[in-house]
N, C-alpha and C positions, 0 to 999 in steps of 0.2 A: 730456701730459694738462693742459688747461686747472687752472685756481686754482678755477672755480665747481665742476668738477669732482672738484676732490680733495676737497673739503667733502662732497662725496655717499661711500657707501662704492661698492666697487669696482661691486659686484654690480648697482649702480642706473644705472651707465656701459657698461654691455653690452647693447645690443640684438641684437646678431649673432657668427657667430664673426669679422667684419673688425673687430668691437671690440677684440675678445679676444689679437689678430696684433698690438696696439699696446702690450700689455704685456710688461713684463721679467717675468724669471720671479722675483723677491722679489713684484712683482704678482701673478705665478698663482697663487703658494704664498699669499697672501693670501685672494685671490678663492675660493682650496679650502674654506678654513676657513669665508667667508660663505655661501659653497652649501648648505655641510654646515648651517650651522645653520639654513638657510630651508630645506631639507627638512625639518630635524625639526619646525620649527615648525608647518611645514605640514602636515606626516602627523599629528604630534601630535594634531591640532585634525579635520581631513577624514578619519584612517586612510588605508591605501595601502601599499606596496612599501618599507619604510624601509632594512632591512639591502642588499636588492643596490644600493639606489642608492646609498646610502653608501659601498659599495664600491669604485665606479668614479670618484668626483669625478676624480681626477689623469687618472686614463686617459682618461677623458671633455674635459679638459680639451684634453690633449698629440695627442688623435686631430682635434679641429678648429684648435688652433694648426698642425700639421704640417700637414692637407692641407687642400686647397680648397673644401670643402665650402660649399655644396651641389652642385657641380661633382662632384668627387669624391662617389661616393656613401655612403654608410655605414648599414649593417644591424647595429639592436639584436636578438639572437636573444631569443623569449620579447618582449623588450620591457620588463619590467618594473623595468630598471635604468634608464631613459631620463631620471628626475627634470633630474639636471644639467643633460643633453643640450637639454630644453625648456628649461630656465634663462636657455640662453646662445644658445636658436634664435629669438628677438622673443617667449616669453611669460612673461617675468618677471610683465610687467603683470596676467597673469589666471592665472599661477600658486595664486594664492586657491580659483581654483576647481575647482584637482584632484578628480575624479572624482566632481565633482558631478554637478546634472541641470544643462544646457542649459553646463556650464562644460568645462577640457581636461578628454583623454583620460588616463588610469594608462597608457597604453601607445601605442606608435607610430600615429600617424593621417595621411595623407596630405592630408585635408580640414583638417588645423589649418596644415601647415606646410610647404616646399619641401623642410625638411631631413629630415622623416621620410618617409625610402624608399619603404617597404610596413608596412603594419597588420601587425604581429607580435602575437600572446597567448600561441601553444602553443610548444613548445622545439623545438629541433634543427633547423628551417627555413633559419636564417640561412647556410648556406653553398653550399645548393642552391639558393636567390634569387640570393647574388651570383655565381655560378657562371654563374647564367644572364644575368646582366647582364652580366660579364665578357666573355662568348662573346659579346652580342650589338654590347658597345664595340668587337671586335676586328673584327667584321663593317662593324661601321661606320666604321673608321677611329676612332674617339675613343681620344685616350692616357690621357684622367682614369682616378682609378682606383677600385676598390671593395672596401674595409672591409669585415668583419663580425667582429664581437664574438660570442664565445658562449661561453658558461661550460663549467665539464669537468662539472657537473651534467647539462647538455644533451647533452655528449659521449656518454651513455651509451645513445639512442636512435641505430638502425638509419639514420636518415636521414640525418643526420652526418656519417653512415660512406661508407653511397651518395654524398653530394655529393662525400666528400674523395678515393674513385676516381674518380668520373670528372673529378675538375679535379685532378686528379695525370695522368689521360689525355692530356685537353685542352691542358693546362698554357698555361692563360690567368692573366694579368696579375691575380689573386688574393689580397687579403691575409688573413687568419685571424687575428683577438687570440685566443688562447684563454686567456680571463678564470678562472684559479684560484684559489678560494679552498677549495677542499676541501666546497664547500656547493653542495648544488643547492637543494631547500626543506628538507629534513630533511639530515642526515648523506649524505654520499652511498657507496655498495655499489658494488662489483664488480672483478672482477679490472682494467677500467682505471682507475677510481678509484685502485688501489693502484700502477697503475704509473705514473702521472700524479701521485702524490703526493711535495710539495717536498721530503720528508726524502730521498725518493732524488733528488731533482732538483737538490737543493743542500747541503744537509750531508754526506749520506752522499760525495757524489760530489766536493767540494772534500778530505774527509779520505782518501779513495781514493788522491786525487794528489800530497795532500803523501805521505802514507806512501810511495810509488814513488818521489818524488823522493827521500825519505832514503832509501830502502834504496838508488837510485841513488848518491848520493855516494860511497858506503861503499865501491863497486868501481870498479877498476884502469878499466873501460872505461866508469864510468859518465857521464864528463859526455858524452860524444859520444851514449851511448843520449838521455842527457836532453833534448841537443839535439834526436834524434829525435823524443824525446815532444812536446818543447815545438811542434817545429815539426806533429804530428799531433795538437795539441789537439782539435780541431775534428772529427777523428772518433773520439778516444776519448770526446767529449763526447757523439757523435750514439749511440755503442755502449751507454753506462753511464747512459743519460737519455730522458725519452719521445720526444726526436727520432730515437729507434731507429724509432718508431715512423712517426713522420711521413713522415721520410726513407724507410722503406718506398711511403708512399703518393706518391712523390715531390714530395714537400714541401721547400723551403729551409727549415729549422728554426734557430731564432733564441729563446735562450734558455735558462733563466728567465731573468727580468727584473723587478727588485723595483717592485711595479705603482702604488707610494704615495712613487719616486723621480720626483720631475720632470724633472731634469737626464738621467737614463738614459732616463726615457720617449721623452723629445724627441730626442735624439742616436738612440738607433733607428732610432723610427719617420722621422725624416730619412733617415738611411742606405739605408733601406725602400724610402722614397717615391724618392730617388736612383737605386737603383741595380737594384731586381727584376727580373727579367725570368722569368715562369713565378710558380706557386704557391708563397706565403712563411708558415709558420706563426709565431706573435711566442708566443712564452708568458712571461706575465705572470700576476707572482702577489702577490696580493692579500685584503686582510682584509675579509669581508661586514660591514657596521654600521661600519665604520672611522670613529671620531670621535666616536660615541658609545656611552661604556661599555654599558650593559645591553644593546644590541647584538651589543656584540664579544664580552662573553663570552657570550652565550646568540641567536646569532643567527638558529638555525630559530625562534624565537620572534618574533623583528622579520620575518621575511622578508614575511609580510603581516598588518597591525595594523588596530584599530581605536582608535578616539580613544584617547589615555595620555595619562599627567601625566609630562612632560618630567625632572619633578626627580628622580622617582623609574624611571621606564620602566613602569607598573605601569597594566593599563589602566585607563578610568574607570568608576565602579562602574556593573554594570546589574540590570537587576533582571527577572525572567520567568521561565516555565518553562524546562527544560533543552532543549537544542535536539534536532531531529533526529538530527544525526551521533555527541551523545552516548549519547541510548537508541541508537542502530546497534550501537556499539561496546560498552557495557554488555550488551544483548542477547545480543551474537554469543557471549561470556565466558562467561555463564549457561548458552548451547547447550553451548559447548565444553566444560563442565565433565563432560557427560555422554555428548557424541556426539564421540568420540574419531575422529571420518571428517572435523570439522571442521577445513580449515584457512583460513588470510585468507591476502590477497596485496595488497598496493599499488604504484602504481607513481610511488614516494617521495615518497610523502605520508602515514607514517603516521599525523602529529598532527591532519591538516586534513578523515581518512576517520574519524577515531575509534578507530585501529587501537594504541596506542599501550600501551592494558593489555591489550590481547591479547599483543602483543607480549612483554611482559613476562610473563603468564602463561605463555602456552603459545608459548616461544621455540621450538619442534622443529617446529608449525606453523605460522609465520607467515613468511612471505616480501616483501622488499622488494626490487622488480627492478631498482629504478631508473626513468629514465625511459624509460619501453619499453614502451607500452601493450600493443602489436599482439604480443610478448614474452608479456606478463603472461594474454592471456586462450589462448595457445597451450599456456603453463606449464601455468595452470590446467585445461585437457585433459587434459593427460598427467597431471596429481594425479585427475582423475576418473578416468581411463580405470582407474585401477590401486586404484579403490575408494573414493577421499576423495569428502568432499562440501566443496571448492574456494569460497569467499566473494572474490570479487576487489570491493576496493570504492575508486567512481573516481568523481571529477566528471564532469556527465554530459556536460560538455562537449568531456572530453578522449576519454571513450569512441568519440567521433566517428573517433579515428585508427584504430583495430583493428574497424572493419566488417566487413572480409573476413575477420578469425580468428573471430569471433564465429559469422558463417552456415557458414565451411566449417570448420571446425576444431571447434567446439561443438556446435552445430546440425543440421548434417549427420548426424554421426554419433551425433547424439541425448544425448549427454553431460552428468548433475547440474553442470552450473557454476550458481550463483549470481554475479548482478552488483548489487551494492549502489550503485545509481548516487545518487549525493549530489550535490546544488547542481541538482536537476531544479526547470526552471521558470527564472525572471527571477533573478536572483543579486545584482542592485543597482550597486553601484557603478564593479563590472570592466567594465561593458558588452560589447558585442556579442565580443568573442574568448571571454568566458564564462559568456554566459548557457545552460542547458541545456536547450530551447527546439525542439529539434529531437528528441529521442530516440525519444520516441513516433512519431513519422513512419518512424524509422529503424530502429526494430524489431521495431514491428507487422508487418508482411509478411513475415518468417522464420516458415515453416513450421518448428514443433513447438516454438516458444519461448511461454514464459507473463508476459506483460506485469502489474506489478501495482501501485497507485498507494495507500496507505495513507489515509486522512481526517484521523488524527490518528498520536500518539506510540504511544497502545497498541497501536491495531491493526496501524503497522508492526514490532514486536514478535512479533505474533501469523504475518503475513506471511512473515516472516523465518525464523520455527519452520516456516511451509508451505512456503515453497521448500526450505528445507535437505532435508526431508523428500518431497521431491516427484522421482520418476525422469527426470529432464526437466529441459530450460537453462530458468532463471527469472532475471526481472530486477525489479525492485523498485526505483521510481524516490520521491525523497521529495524535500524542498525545502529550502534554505539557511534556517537562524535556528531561533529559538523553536519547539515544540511548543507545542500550544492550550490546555496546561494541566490536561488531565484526571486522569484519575487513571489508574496502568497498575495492570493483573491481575498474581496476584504468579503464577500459572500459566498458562504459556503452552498453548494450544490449534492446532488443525488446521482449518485454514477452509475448507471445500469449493471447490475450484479451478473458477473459471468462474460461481461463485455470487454475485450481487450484494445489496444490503442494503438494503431497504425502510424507510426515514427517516420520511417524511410522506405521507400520502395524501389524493390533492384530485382532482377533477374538470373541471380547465379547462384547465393545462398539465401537462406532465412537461417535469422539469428533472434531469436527468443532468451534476452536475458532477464530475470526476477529482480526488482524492487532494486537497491543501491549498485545494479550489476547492468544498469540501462545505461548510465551515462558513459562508462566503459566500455560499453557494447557500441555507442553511437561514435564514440572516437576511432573505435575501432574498425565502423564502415566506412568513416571519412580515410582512415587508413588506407584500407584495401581497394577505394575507388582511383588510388591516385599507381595501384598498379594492376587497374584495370579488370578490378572486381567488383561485380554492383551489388551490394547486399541489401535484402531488405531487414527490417528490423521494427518488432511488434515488443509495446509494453503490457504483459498480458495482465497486471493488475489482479487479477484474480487468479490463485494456483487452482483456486478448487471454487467455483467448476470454470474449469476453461472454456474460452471462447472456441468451441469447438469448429464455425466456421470458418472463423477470420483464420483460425492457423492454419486450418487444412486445404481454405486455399491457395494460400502463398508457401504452403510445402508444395502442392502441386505445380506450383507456377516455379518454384526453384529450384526445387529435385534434390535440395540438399539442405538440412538442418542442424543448426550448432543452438543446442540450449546452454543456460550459464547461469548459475546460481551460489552462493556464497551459504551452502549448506553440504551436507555428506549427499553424494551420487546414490547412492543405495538409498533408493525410496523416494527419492527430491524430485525434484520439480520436471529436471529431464524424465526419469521414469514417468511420470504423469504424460508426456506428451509424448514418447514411444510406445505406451499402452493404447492411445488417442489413436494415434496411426496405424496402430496391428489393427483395432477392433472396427478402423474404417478399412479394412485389407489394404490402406497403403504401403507401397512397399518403397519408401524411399530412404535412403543412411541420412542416421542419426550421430550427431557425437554428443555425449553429454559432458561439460566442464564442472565443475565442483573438487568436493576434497575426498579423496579414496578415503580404502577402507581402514583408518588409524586414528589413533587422537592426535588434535593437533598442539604442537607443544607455542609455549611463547615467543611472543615477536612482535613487533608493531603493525598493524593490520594489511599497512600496504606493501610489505614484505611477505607477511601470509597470502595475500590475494598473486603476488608477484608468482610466488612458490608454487602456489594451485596452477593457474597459467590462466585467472580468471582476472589478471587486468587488462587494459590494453592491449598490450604486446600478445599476450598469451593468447587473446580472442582472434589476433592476426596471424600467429602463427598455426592456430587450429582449424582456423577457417581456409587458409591454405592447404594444409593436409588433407582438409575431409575435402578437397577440390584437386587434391591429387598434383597441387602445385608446386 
């Protein structure tokens, strides 16, 4: 290292991982420490992913000093551990602008960088990407090789499991980190949870062998047995350790491996990258938030933050109404104290759906599946089918993986599940892996399902009490953040399903906005009456089934209609109400507001809605247009 060099800290002399191949490891162990603290600095100040990235600095480090990358390829699964990763791939420079608007991505992007693979958001992907990239190196003659990182959080999804048969089949040139920390976002469940967990993978299993070795000394023939053992270490290790497991799925299983050791890291993954030949699992285990305290000890809390004060880990004060996911979760408590058919279900996201005092109330109904959506709404059948009334509540993005349980498994057979779908609409800064943006398209067209979008915090309350109450699959979709401030009913009520809610009545347009798209819509008449436009304005509370009256008389009565929704146009909620007016042969113009046809990238939500032209302003400017003004 140059003299102008060592002046700078480590972290400011790495543009690449070929920077990073020129350090001794007293340098890496250095370079660990600066990462950690420009993550926190960073998240600090932007929020983001704090606890898994924290977790992996070492591993992060030892996986691009060993291999070739970007040659070699490497898959973050989920993605949201990748902090380091950007660090040390050329964006230190714009690192500032984590999961801003127009700045990087919080998670793997192919458009930012060479080294990141594929766009990762959701879990358990990463072994059935590199599986297929494997297969298709071997086709092509390429000897590079292909990484994937994935946590035993992710572990716990079906897909996982699919990839690790069939490249246990295959048995292509595969490698697997399986990144343990005992954390996926909350605490993580399940019987593999517990057989993946380090107290049998390393305590329990080191004091196994000594105790065998003493009670070996003790007898006439025991050094020769000992010999035995010494020399079959390696499958009493695969027998007494999750490589029971692996080694099932014909895996070379390798480990644990202390994942915050440099020196073990690097001597491994060497040995790895030397000598594989077939599918290699590495288990590495590791501390979530590693580096800093409030972190380590409380790390479902860090796993995704918004701005804190670094001194204390405590976020910064805000101020508004209580959000969405909180009346959900209070709500559902209220039901359950009375409607003993109530149960919730998450799929390990207690704290992030609201589920968290239910939980603790009514422990006997509340189930954490893990992560296993496509799991979670099949469960939630069989809790219907035998009487309950089932509340599964899930970002509406992740919803996206269990389609096919939803129509056949639910819906088919007509089944009370409730889906409490939270983060519906633009989500802000996760960008396009989570925005929820798609649902309405995706579950409007299941026969016998009841679509339903709340306006504000009460009346999702009131919703909430209709579906539990309703014979029938209902989904209830509401928005990330603050509620609008009103005031709630301290009794909850039955809303007529199908029935929509007459706001304001005018004479020149009708304007139909969906759930957090009403209060915007209602600013937006008081707008246009002051230049002399009357609009009427309907909360239709239900997408599916519309209130087929009430709309098609105040389109008749206004000749003109502006739908609004904070979902994609293709398939949402306008389409619903211009399919409603062909099949009645009305023929009057429609505009529909939403987000064309693209993914949306990150930004803070009321900047996304600005962009769409579905805030205020945008409703006034469209509503002019479609009036030819």
């Amino acid at each position: 290292m140059t003299e102008a060099a060592a002046e700078l800290s480590l972290l400011e002399t790495i543009d690449s991982p070929k920077d990073l191949r020129e350090l001794d490891l007293a340098e890496l162990e250095q370079l660990a420490g600066e990462i950690r603290t420009k993550i926190i600095s960073t998240v600090a100040k932007n929020g983001g992913h704090l606890a898994p990235s924290l977790g992996v600095v070492e591993l992060t480090l030892a996986l691009h000093y060993v291999f070739n990358t970007p040659k070699d390829q490497l898959i973050w699964d989920v993605g949201h551990q990748c902090y380091a990763h950007k660090l040390i791939t050329g964006r230190r420079h714009t690192f500032h602008t984590l999961r801003q608007a127009q700045g990087i991505s919080g998670f793997p992007k192919r458009a930012e960088s060479e080294y990141d693979t594929i766009e990762t958001g959701h879990s358990s992907t990463s072994i059935s990407f590199g599986l297929g990239l494997a297969a298709a190196k071997a086709i092509q003659g390429d000897p590079s090789k292909v990484i994937t990182v994935i946590g035993d959080g992710s572990m716990t999804a079906g897909l996982a499991f699919e990839g690790l048969n069939h490249a246990g089949d295959l048995h292509k040139n595969l490698i697997v980190i399986l990144n343990d920390n005992e954390m996926s976002i909350s605490a993580n469940v399940g019987a593999l949870s517990s057989f993946l967990s380090r107290k049998l993978s390393s305590k329990t299993m080191r004091r196994l062998k000594d105790q065998i070795e003493e009670g070996l000394k003790l007898c006439s023939v025991g050094e020769n047995l000992l010999s035995v053992l010494r020399k079959s270490e390696d499958s009493l290790k695969v027998f007494f350790t999750p490589g029971m497991l692996f080694e099932a799925f014909k895996f070379e299983y390798i480990g644990p491996i202390p994942g915050h050791d440099l020196p073990a890291l690097l001597e491994t993954l060497e040995n790895v990258r030397d000598s594989s030949n077939g599918p290699v699992l590495i288990h590495v285990l590791t501390t979530k938030g590693k580096g800093y305290a409030p972190a380590e000890q409380t790390p479902g809390d860090y796993h995704g933050v918004g701005p804190f004060s670094i001194a204390d880990g405590k976020p910064l004060p805000t101020s508004g109404p209580p959000s969405y996911t909180s009346v959900f979760g209070k709500t559902l408590c209220t039901i359950a104290e009375t409607d003993k058919r109530v149960a919730a279900i998450t799929a390990a996201m207690p704290a992030g759906t609201g589920l968290t005092e239910f939980s603790k109330r009514f422990p006997e109904r509340f189930f954490d599946v893990g992560i296993a959506e496509q799991h979670a709404v099949t469960f939630a059948a069989g809790l219907a089918l035998a009487g309950l009334r089932p509340v599964l509540a899930v970002y509406s993005s992740f919803m996206q993986r269990a389609l096919d349980q939803v129509i056949h498994d639910v819906c088919l057979p007509n089944l009370p599940v409730i889906f409490a779908l939270d983060r519906a609409g633009v989500v802000g800064d996760d960008g396009p892996t989570h925005h929820g943006v798609f649902d309405i398209s995706f579950l409007r067209f299941i026969p016998g399902l009841t679509l339903m979008a709340p306006k504000d915090e009460n009346e999702l309350r009131h919703l909430l009490h209709t579906a539990v109450n309703h014979n029938g699959p209902c989904a209830i979709r509401y928005p990330r953040g603050s509620g609008e401030g009103v005031p709630t009913d301290e009794e909850l009520r039955l809303l007529p399903v199908g029935k929509g809610e007459l706001l304001r009545k005018g004479s020149d347009i009708l304007i139909i906005p969906v759930g957090n798209r009403v209060y915007p819509a209602m600013q937006a008449a008081e707008g246009l009456a002051k230049l002399g436009v009357e609009a009427t304005v309907i909360n239709p509370r239900f997408i599916k089934p519309l209130d087929i009256e009430l709309i098609s008389h105040w389109a008749k009565q206004c000749g003109r209609v502006l739908t609004v929704e904070d979902n994609a146009k293709k398939g949402g909620f306008g389409s619903a109400v211009l399919q409603m007016l062909h099949e009645l042969h009305l023929i009057i113009p429609v505009r529909s507001l939403g987000y064309g046809d693209k993914f949306i990238e990150q930004a803070p939500q009321q900047v996304l809605w600005k962009d769409a032209g579905i805030d205020a302003t945008g409703i006034i400017k469209a509503a002019l247009e479609l009036m030819q003004r």
